[in-house]
N, CA, C and O atoms as a GROMACS GRO file, in nm:
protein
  392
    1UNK      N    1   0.268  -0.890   0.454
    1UNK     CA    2   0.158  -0.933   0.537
    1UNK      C    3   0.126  -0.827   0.641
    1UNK      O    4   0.213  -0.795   0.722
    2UNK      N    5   0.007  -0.770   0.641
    2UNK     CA    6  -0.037  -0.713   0.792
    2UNK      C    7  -0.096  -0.760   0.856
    2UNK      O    8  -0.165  -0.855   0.819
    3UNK      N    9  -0.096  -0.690   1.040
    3UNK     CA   10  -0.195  -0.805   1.118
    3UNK      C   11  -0.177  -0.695   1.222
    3UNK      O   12  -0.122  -0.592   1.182
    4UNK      N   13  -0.218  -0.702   1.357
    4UNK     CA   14  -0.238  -0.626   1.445
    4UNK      C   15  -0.219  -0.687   1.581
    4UNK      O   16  -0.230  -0.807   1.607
    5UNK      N   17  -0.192  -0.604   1.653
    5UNK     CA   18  -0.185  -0.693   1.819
    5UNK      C   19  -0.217  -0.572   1.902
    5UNK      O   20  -0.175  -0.460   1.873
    6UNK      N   21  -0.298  -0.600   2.012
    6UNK     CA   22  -0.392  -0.493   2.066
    6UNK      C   23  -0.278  -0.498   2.238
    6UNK      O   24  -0.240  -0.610   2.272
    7UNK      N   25  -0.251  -0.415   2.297
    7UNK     CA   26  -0.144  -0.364   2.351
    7UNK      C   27  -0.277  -0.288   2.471
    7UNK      O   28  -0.386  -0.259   2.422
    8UNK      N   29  -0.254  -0.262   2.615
    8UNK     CA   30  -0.289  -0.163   2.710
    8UNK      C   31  -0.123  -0.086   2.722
    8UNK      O   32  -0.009  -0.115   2.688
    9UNK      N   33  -0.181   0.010   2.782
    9UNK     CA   34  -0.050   0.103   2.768
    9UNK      C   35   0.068   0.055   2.835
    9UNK      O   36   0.179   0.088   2.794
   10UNK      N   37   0.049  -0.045   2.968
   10UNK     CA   38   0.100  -0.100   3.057
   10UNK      C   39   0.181  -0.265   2.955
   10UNK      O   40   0.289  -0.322   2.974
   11UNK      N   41   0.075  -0.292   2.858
   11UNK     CA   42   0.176  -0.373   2.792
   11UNK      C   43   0.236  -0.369   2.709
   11UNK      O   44   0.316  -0.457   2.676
   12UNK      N   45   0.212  -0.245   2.637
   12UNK     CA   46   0.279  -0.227   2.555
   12UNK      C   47   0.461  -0.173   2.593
   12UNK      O   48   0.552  -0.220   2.525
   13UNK      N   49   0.487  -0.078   2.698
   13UNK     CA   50   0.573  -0.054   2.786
   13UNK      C   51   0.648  -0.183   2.839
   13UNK      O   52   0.770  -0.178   2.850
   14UNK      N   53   0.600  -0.262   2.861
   14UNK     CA   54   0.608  -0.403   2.913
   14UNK      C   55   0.706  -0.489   2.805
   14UNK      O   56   0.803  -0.558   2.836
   15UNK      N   57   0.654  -0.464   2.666
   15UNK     CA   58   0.666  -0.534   2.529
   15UNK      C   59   0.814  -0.504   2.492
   15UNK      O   60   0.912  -0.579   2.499
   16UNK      N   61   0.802  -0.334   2.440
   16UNK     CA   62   0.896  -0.243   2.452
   16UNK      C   63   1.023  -0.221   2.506
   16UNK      O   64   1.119  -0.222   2.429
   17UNK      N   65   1.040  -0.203   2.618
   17UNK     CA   66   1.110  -0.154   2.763
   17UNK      C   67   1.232  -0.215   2.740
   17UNK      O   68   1.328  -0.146   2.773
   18UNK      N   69   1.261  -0.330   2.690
   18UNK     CA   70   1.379  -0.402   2.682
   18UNK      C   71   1.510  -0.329   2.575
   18UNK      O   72   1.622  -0.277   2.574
   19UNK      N   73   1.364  -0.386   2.472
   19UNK     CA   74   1.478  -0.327   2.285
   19UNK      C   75   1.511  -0.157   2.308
   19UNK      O   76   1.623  -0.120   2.271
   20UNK      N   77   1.446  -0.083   2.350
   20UNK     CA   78   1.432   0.073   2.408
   20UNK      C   79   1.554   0.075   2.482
   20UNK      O   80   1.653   0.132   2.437
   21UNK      N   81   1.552   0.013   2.598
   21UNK     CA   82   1.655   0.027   2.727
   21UNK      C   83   1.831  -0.004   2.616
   21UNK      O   84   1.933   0.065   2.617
   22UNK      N   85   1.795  -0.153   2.521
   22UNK     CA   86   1.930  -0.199   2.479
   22UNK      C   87   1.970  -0.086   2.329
   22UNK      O   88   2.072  -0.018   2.320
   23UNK      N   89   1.909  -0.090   2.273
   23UNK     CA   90   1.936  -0.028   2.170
   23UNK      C   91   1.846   0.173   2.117
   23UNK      O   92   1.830   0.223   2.005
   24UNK      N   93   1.818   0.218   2.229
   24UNK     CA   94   1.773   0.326   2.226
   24UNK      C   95   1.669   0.379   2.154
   24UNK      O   96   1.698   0.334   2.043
   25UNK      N   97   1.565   0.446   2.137
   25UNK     CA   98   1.462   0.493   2.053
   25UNK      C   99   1.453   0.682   2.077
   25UNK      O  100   1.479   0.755   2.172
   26UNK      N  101   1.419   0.698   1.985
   26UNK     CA  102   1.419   0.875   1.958
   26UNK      C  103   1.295   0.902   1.832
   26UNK      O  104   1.323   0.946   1.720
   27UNK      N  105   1.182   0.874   1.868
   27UNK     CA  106   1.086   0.981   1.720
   27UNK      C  107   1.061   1.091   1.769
   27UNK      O  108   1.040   1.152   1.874
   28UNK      N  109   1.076   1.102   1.603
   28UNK     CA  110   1.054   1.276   1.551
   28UNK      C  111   0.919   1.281   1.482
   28UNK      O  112   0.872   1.180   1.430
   29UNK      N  113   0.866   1.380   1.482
   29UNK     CA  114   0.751   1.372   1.428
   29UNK      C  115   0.777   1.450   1.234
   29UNK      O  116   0.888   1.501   1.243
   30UNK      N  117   0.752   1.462   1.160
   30UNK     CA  118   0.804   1.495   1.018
   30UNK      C  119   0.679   1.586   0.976
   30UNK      O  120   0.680   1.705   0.944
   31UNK      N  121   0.559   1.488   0.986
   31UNK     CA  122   0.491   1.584   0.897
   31UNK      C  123   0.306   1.532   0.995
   31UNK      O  124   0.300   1.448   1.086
   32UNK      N  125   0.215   1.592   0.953
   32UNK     CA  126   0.128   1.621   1.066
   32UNK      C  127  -0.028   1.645   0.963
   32UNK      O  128  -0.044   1.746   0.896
   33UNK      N  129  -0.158   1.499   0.972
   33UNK     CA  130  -0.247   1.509   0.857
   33UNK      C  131  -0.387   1.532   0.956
   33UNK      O  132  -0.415   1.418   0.995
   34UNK      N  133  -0.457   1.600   0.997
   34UNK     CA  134  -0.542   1.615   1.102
   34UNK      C  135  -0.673   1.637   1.027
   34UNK      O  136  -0.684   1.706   0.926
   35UNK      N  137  -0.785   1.562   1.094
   35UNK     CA  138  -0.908   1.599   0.973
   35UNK      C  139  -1.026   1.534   1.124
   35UNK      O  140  -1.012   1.427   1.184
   36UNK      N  141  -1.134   1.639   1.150
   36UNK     CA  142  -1.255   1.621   1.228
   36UNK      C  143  -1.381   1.675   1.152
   36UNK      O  144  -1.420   1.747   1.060
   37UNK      N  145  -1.420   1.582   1.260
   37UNK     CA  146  -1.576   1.544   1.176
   37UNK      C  147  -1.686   1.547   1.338
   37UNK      O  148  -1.720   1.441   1.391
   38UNK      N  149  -1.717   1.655   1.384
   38UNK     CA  150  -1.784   1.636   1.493
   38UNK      C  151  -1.721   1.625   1.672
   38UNK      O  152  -1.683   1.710   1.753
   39UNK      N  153  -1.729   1.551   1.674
   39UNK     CA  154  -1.651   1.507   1.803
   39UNK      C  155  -1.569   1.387   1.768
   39UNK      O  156  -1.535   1.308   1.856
   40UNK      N  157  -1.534   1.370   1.637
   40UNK     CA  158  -1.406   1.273   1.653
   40UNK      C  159  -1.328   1.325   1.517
   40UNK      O  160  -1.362   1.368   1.407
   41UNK      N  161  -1.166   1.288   1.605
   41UNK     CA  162  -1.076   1.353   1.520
   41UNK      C  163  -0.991   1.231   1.478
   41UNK      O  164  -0.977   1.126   1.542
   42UNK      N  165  -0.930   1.268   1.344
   42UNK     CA  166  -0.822   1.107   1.291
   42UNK      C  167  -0.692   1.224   1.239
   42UNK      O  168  -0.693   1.330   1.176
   43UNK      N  169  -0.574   1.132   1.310
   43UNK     CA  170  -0.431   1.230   1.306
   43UNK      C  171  -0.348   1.105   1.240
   43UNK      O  172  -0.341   0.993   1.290
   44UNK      N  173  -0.282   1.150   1.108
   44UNK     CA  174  -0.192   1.082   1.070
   44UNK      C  175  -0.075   1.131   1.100
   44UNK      O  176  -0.062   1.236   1.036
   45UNK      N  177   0.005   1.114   1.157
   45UNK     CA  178   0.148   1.168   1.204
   45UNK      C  179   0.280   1.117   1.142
   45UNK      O  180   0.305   1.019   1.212
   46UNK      N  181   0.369   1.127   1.060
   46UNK     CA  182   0.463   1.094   0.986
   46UNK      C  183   0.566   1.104   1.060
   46UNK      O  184   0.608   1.213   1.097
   47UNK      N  185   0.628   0.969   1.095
   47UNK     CA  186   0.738   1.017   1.191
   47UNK      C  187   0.872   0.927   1.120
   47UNK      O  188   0.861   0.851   1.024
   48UNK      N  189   0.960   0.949   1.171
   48UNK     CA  190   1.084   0.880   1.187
   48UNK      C  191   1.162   0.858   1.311
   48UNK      O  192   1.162   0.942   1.400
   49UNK      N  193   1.235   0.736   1.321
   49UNK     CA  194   1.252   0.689   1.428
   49UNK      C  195   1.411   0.622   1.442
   49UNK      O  196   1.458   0.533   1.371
   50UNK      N  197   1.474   0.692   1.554
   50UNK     CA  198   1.619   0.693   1.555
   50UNK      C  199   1.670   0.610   1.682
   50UNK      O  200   1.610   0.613   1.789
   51UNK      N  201   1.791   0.533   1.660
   51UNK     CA  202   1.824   0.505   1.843
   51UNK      C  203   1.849   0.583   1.911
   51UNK      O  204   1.827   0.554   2.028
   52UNK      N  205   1.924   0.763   1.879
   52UNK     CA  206   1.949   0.866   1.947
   52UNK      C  207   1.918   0.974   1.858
   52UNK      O  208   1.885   0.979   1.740
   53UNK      N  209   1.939   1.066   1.957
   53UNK     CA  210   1.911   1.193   1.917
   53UNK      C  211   2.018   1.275   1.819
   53UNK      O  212   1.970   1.362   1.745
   54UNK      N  213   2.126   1.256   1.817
   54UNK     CA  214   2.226   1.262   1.719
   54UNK      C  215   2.228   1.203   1.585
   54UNK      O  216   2.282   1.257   1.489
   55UNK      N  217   2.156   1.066   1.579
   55UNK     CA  218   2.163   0.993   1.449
   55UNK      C  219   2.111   1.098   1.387
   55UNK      O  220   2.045   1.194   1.426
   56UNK      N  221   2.169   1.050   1.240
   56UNK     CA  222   2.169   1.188   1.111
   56UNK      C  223   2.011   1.085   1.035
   56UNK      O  224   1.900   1.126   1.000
   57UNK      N  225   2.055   0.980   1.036
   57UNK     CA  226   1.924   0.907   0.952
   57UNK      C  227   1.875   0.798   1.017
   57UNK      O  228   1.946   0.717   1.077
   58UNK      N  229   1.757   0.792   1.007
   58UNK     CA  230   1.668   0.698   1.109
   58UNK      C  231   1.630   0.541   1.050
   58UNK      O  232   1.605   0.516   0.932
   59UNK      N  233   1.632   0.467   1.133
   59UNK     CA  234   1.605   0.302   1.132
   59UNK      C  235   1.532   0.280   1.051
   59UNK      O  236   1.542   0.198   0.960
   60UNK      N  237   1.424   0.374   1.082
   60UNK     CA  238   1.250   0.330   1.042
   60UNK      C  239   1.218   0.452   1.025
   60UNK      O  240   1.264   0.543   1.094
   61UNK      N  241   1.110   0.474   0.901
   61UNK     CA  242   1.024   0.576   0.918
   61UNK      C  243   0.858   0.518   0.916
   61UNK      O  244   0.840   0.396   0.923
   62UNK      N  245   0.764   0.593   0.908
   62UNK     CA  246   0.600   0.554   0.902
   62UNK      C  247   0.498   0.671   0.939
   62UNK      O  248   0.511   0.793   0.927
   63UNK      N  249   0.405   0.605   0.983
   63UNK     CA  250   0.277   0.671   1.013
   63UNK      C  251   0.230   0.622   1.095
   63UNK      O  252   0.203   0.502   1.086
   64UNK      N  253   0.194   0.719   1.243
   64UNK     CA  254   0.117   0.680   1.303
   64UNK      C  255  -0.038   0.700   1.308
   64UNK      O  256  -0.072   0.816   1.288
   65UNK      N  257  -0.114   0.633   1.325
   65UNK     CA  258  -0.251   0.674   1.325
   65UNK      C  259  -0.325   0.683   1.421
   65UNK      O  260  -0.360   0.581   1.481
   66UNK      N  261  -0.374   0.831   1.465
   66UNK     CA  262  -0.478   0.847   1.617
   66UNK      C  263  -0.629   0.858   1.578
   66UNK      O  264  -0.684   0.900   1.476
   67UNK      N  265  -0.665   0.819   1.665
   67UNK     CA  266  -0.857   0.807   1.663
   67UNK      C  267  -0.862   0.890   1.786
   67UNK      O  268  -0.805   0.874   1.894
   68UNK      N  269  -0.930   0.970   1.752
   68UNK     CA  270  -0.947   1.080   1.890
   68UNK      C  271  -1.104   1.088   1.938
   68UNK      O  272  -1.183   1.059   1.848
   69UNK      N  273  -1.157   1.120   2.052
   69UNK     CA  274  -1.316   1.125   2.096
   69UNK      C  275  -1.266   1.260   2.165
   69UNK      O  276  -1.159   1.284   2.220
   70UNK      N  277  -1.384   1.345   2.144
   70UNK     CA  278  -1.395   1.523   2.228
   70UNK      C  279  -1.544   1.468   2.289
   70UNK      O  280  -1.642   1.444   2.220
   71UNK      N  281  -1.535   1.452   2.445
   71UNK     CA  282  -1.653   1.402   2.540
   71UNK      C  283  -1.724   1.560   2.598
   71UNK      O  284  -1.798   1.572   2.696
   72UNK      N  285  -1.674   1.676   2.503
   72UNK     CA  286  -1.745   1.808   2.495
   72UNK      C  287  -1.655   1.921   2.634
   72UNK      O  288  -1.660   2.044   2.639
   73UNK      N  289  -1.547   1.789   2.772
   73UNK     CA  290  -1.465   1.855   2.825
   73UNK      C  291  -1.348   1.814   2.768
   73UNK      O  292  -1.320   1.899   2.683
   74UNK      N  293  -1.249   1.711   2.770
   74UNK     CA  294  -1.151   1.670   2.664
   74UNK      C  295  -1.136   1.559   2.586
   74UNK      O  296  -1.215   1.464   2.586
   75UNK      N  297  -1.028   1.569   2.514
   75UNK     CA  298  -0.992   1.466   2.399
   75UNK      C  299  -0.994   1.359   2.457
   75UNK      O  300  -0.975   1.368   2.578
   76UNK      N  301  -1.008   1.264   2.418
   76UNK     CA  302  -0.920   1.108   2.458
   76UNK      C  303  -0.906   1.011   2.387
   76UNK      O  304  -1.002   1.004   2.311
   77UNK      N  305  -0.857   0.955   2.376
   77UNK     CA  306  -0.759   0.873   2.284
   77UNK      C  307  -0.812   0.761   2.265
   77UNK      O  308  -0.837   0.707   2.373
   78UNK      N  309  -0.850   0.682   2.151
   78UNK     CA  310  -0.926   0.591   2.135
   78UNK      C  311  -0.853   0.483   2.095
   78UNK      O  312  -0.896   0.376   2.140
   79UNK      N  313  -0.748   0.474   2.017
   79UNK     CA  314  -0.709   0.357   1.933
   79UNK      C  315  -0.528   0.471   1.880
   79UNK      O  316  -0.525   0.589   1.846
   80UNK      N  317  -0.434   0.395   1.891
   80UNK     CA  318  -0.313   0.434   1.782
   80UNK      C  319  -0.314   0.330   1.734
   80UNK      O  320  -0.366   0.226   1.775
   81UNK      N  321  -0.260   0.348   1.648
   81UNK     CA  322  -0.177   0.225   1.570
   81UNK      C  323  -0.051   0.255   1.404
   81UNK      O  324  -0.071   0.353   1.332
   82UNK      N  325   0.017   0.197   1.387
   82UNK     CA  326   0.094   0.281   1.327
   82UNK      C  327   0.136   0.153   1.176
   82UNK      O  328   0.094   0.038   1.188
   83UNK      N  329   0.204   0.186   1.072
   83UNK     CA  330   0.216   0.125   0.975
   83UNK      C  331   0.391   0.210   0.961
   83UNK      O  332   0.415   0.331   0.960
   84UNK      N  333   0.519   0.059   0.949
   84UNK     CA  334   0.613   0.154   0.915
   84UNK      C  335   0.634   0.107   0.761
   84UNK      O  336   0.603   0.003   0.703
   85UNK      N  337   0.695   0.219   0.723
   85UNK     CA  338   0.763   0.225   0.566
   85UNK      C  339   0.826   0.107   0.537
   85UNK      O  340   0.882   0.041   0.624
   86UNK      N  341   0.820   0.070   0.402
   86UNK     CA  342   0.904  -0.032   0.380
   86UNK      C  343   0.928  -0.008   0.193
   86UNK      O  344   0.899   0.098   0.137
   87UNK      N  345   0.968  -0.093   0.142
   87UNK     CA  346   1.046  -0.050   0.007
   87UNK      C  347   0.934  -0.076  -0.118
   87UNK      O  348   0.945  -0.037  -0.234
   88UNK      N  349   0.837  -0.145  -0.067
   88UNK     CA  350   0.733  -0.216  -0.141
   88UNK      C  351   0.620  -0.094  -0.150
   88UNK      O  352   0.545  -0.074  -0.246
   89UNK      N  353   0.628  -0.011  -0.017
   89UNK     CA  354   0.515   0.063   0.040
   89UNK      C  355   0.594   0.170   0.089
   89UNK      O  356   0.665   0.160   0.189
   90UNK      N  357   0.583   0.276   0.017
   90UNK     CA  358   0.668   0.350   0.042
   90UNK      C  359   0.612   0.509   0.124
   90UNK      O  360   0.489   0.497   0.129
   91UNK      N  361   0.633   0.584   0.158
   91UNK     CA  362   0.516   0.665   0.220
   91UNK      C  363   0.488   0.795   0.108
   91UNK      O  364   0.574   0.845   0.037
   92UNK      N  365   0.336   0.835   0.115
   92UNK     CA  366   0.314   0.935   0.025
   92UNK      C  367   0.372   1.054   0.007
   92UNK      O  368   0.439   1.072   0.109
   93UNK      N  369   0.383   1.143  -0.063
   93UNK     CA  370   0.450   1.245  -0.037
   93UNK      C  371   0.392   1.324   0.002
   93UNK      O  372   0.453   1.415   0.059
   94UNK      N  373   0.188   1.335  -0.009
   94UNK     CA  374   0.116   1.410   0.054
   94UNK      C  375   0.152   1.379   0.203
   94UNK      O  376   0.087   1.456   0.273
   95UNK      N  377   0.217   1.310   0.267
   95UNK     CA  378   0.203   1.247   0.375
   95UNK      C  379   0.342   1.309   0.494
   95UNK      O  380   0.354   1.311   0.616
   96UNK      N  381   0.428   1.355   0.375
   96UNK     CA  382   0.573   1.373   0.426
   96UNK      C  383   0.596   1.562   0.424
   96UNK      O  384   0.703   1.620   0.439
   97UNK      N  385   0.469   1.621   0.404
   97UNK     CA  386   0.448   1.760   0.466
   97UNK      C  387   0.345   1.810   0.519
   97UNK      O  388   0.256   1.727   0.538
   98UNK      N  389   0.320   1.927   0.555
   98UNK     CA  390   0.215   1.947   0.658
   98UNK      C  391   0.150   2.064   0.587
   98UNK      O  392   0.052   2.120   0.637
   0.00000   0.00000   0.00000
């Protein structure tokens, strides 16, 4: 099943902050899909995601997805949202290099 829940940065931190604080978080970024069209850019980012920085293999892996706006002085950030891996859905391999 997918579905979505819309987060300000303040709640999402809010959401977060706990499972983070108890059980640690560390992403890496893996692999990097960037494609513009004008003044807006879409970044698929392939990451994996560890409780520390030492772990050899990570919890979770996925994709994050950025929507970017160029207002002609800078970027800004329109929307993330991310999809993680799972066994059903596995991630592309175009996806897992740069």
């Amino acid at each position: 099943m997918v579905g979505a829940n819309a987060y300000t940065p303040e709640g999402y931190i809010e959401r977060a902050s706990a499972a983070f604080a108890k059980d640690g978080f560390y992403e890496t970024e893996v692999a990097r899909k960037v494609e513009t069209y004008g003044s807006i850019t879409h970044v698929f980012s392939t990451y994996a995601s560890f409780h520390g920085k030492k772990d050899e293999k990570p919890f979770v892996r996925g994709i994050n997805s950025f929507q970017l706006l160029f207002d002609g002085t800078r970027w800004w950030v329109v929307t993330i949202y991310w999809q993680g891996e799972t066994a059903d859905n596995p991630i592309p391999e175009k996806y897992l290099k740069n």
